[in-house]
C-alpha positions, -999 to +999 in steps of 0.1 A: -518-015+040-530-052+045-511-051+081-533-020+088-568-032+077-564-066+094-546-050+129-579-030+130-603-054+124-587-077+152-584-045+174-621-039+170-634-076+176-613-079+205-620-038+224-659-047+225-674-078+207-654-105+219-642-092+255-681-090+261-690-125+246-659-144+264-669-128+298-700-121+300-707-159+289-683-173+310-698-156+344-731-169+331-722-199+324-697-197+362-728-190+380-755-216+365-733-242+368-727-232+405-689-230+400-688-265+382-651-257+369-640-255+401-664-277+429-658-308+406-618-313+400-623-345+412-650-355+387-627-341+361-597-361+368-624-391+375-637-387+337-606-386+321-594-422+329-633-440+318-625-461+288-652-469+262-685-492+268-673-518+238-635-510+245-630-498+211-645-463+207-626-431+212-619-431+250-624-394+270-582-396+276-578-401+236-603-369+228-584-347+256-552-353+237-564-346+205-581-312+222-546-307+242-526-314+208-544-283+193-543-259+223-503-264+234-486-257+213-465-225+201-492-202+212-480-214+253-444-198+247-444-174+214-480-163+221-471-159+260-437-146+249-461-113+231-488-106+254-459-100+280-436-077+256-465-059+244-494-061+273-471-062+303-466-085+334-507-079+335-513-096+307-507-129+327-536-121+354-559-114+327-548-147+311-556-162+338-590-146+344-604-159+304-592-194+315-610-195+351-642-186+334-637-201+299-635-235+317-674-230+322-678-221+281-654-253+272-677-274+304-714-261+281-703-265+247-681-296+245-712-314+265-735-296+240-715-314+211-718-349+232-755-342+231-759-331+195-731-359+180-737-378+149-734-416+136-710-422+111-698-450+093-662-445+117-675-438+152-698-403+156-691-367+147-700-336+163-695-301+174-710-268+168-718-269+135-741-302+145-754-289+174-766-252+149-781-273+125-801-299+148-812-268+174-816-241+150-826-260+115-800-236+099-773-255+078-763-220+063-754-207+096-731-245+103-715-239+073-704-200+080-693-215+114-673-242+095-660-215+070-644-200+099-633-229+111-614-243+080-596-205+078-590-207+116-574-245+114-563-246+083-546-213+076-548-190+102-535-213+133-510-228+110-493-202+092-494-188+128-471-221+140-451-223+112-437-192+118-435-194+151-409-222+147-386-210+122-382-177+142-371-199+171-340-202+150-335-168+148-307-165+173-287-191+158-257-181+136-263-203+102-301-183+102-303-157+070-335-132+075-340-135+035-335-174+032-340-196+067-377-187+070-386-205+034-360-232+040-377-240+074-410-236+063-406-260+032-387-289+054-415-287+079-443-282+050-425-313+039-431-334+065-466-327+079-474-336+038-457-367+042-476-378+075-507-361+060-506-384+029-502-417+053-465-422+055-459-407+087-476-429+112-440-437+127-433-404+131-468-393+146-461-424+170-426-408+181-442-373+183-472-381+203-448-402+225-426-370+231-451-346+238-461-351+273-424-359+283-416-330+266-447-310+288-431-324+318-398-315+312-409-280+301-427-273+332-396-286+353-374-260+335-394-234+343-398-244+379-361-249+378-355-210+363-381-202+390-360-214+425-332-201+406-342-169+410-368-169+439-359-137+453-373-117+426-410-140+429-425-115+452-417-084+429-433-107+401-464-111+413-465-074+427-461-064+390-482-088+379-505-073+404-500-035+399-500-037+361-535-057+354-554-031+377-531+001+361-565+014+346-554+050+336-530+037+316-552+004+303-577+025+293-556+053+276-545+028+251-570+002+250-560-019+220-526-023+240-530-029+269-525-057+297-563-066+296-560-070+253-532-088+251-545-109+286-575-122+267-564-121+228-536-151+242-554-164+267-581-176+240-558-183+216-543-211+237-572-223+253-598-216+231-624-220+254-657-206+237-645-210+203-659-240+193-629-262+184-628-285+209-663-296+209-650-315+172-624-340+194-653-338+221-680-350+199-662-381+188-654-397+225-672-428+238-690-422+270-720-425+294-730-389+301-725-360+285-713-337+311-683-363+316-663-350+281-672-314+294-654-317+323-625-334+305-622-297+284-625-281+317-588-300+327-576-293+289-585-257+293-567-259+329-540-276+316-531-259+284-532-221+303-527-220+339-502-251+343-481-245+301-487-207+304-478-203+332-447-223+331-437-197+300-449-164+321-429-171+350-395-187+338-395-153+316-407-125+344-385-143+373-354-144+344-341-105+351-347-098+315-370-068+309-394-076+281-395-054+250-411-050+219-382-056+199-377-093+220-415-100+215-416-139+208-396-166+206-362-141+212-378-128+246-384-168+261-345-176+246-333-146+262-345-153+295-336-189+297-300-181+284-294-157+313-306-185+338-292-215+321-266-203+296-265-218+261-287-246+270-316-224+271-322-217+233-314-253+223-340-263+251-366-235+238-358-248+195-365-281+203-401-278+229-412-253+201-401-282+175-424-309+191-450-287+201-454-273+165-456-303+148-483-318+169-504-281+164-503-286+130-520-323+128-538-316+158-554-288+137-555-306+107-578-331+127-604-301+132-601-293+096-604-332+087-639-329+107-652-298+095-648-313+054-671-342+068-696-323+079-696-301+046-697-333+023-719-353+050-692-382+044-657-384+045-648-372+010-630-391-019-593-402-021-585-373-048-599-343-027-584-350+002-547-356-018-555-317-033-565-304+003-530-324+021-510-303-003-532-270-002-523-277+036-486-288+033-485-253+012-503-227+035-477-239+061-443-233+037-461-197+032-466-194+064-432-194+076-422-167+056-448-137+061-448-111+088-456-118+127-479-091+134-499-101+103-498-134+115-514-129+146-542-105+136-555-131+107-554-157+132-574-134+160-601-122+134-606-160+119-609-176+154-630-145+168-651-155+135-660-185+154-663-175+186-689-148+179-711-174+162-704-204+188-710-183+222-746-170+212-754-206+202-742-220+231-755-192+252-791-200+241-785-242+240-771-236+275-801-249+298-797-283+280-761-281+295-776-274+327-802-296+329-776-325+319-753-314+347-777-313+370-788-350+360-751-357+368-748-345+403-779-361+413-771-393+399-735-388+421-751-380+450-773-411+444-743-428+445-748-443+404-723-444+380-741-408+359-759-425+326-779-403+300-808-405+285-821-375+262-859-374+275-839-367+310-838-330+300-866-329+278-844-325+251-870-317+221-848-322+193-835-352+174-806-370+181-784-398+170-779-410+207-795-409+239-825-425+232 
């Protein structure tokens, strides 16, 4: 009964509300900025490498990692792993599409939460919930926003990636449906509560060390699986092509189809236009604005159509048909088994491994944030012991309930956010555009771009840009 309620609530944000939110706002956002997500790759890979002004603020590279730590992670290979066992090959182009235009959303409202950032006693805070309550004087509305997301971050998204893990073990002999979900859960519970409480920095280190190697190497595989099996590419994309514009039988089942499934994992790994990335966004050191919005631009690219697409195509170029019984982690071990025999599943258990763990703190960070802005300070020593192990528990639980409810409390908490964020940013949007349009003419200028809020006309109060 619970399954049912939430699967239609999740069906119903995601058939009207959010499908016209997400694009709509993204074209809009496309065609003011005259294309910016596209015209100014340079500018993005230009942004990424400026360090701070004192040299010891939070540099643009350090807030992209904590954005990218959130956004890959299991939702690039179990989440992929779904759309195409239960949306089709179609699902990918549709994927594709909510990243091209989301990079616009994550371009407005990570420079909306650079604008709208806050001192604090550690560096400056920010995101949507800041940028509600300075624009709209409405602290009710921030905290809704940050109600959603605290369930998003700190349940939804990690139950979500707790399971998603343990079911990687699935296909391994020693894994008991009744037992190995709770015993997984509780030694991964175990240590995200020991890094949580302060003990962990070593392993943090190692982690954050492995990622990127790890994102290297995963892309390589599946560029390996790829010339493997090169003959079958063309068919790919011909499917890929024939099943996103199959509308008879898109729209004679709607909540199933390519275009669903397309956008509901599209936005849950880039999350452009949710609002969760404007809170690493708000907290980097830089000279303009716009320069942190085009950093999320190149997370957003990075996290869907370079990590998603690695996981799309090592699966649909593998021979193996996807089915709903293989949706998740089994469909992605499948595949690279028949390409790369038993290596495969080791390969897959140990990517979701690393990628999980960093999700989880990654997320964590968002949740960290969002108590900050609730108790305008970071709060005491005791809370924040409760809220580790309230966290360190919601992940052992986590690993142990069903996948489809899973998925569907994870969609409705982050569509939660999204339906608030895209109005707000949808009406704060000609600051964004006046801001990047201060940019480019200091570019063309030939200046190094430098901000200064009476530049817009920017008639509320802020912290910075005076």
């Amino acid at each position: 009964m619970l399954d049912s309620i939430v699967a239609s609530i999740s069906d119903a944000l995601y058939s009207y509300i959010l499908i016209i939110l997400l694009v709509a706002g993204g074209l809009y956002f496309t065609f003011r900025t005259k294309f910016a997500q596209f015209r100014l790759i340079g500018e993005q890979l230009r942004a990424v490498t400026e360090k701070p002004k004192d040299g010891k603020g939070v540099s643009s590279f350090q807030a992209l990692m904590v954005s990218t730590a959130s956004r890959v992670g299991t939702g690039n290979i179990v989440g992929v792993s779904t759309a195409l066992c239960l949306g089709g090959f179609g699902s990918v182009f549709w994927m594709w599409v909510i990243a091209f235009i989301g990079g616009a959303s994550a371009l407005v409202e990570s420079t909306l939460a650079q604008i709208y950032k806050k001192k604090t006693p550690d560096g400056c805070s920010g995101g949507p919930a800041y940028y509600i309550e300075a624009a709209f004087k409405s602290r009710p509305l921030a905290m809704v926003f940050t109600f959603f997301l605290i369930a998003t971050f700190g349940f939804g998204f990690n139950m979500l990636a707790s399971y998603n893990l343990q079911s990687t073990f699935a296909g391994y002999s020693f894994y008991d449906e009744k037992t190995s979900p709770w015993i997984i859960g509780f030694i991964l519970a175990a240590i995200v509560c020991y890094c949580l409480m302060g003990g962990g920095k070593r392993v943090i280190k190692v982690t954050s060390f492995m990622v990127p190697i790890m994102g290297v190497a995963y892309i390589f595989v599946a560029l390996l699986i790829v010339v493997l099996n090169i003959k079958s590419l063309p068919a790919v994309f011909e499917r890929i092509y024939t099943e996103a514009f199959d509308f008879k039988a898109i729209f004679g089942g709607f909540s199933g189809s390519c275009i669903m499934y397309g956008i509901k994992r599209g936005l849950f790994s880039n999350e452009a236009g949710v609002g969760s990335a404007p809170n690493a966004s708000a907290s980097a050191d830089v000279k303009h604005p716009i320069k942190q919005g085009l950093v999320q631009v190149l997370s957003v690219f990075l996290d869907t159509i370079l990590i998603c697409s690695a996981t799309a195509f090592m699966c649909m170029c593998s021979g193996v048909e996807p089915t709903q019984a293989l949706s998740g982690a089994p469909y992605v071990q499948a595949a690279l088994s028949a390409t790369l025999g038993q290596f495969g599943p080791l390969f897959i258990t140990v990517s979701m491994m690393l990628f999980a763990f960093t999700t989880l703190l990654g997320n964590l960070y968002y949740v960290d944030q969002a108590l900050i802005y609730i108790f305008k300070k970071q709060p005491g020593k005791r809370f924040m012991t409760v809220y580790h192990i309230v966290a360190s528990l919601v992940i052992f639980v986590g690993a142990g309930l069903s996948a489809d409810l899973l998925w569907n409390i994870a969609d409705i908490t982050m569509g939660g956010m999204a339906i608030i964020n895209m109005p707000v940013i949808i009406i704060l949007s000609k600051y964004a555009f006046r801001a990047l349009k201060d940019y480019d003419k200091q570019r063309k200028e030939g200046k190094e771009p430098e901000f200064k809020a009476k530049d817009i006309d920017l008639p509320h109060k802020v912290d910075y840009w005076q």
